[in-house]
C-alpha positions in Angstrom: 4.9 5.5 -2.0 6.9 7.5 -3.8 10.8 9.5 -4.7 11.1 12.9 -5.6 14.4 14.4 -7.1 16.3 17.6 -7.8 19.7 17.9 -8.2 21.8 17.2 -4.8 18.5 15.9 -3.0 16.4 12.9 -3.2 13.6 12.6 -0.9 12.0 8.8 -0.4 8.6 7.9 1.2 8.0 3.9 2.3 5.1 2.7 4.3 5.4 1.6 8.0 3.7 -1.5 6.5 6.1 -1.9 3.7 9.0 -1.9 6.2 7.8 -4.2 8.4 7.7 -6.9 5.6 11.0 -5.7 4.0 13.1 -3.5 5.9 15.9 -2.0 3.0 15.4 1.4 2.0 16.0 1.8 -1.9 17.2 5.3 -2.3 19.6 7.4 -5.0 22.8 8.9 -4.7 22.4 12.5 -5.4 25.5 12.9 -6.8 26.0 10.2 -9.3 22.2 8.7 -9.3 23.0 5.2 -8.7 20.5 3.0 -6.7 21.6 2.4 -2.9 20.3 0.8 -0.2 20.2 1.2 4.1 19.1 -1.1 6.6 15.7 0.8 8.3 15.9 0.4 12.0 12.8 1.0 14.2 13.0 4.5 15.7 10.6 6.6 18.1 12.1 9.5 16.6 14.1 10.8 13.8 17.8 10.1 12.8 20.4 11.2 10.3 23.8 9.0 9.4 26.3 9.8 6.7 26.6 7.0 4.1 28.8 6.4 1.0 27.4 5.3 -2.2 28.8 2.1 -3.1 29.5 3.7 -6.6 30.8 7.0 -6.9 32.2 6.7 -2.7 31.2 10.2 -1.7 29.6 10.8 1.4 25.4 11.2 1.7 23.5 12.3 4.7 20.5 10.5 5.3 17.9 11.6 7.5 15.4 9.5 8.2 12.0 10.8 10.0 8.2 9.3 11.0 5.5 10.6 9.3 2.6 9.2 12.1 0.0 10.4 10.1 0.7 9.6 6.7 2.0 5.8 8.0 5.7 6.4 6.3 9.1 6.8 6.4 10.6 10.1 4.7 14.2 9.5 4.0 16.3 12.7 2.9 18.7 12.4 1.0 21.5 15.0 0.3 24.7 15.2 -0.5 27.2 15.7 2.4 29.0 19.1 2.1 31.2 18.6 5.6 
């Protein structure tokens, strides 16, 4: 569906139906930019995790939520400042 970028946040959108067929999240570091992935588990509600990029090691926070009516998952992507 769609990423949107600005410096230290990256913000992803992926169908419902998209994840059920292939469920990796494709998202970028928003430090260094590099491409990353995470493993989308099924949720009623949303969640947040702290993730290093596999390139530049700092830490990201993800925070995935359910968008019901749009059918998607928005992942948030900043950079972790704790």
């Amino acid at each position: 569906m769609g990423t949107k970028r600005r410096e230290g946040f990256v913000r992803s959108i992926v169908s419902l139906e998209t994840l059920k067929i292939d469920p990796w999240i494709n998202y970028d570091c928003p430090v260094c930019g590099e491409e990353n992935v995470v493993l989308y588990e099924e949720a009623e509600s949303a969640s947040s995790m702290i993730e290093d990029c596999t390139i530049c090691c700092r830490p990201n926070l993800l925070q995935l939520a359910i968008d019901y009516p749009l059918g998607a998952v928005v992942l948030t992507i900043s950079a972790d400042a704790g």
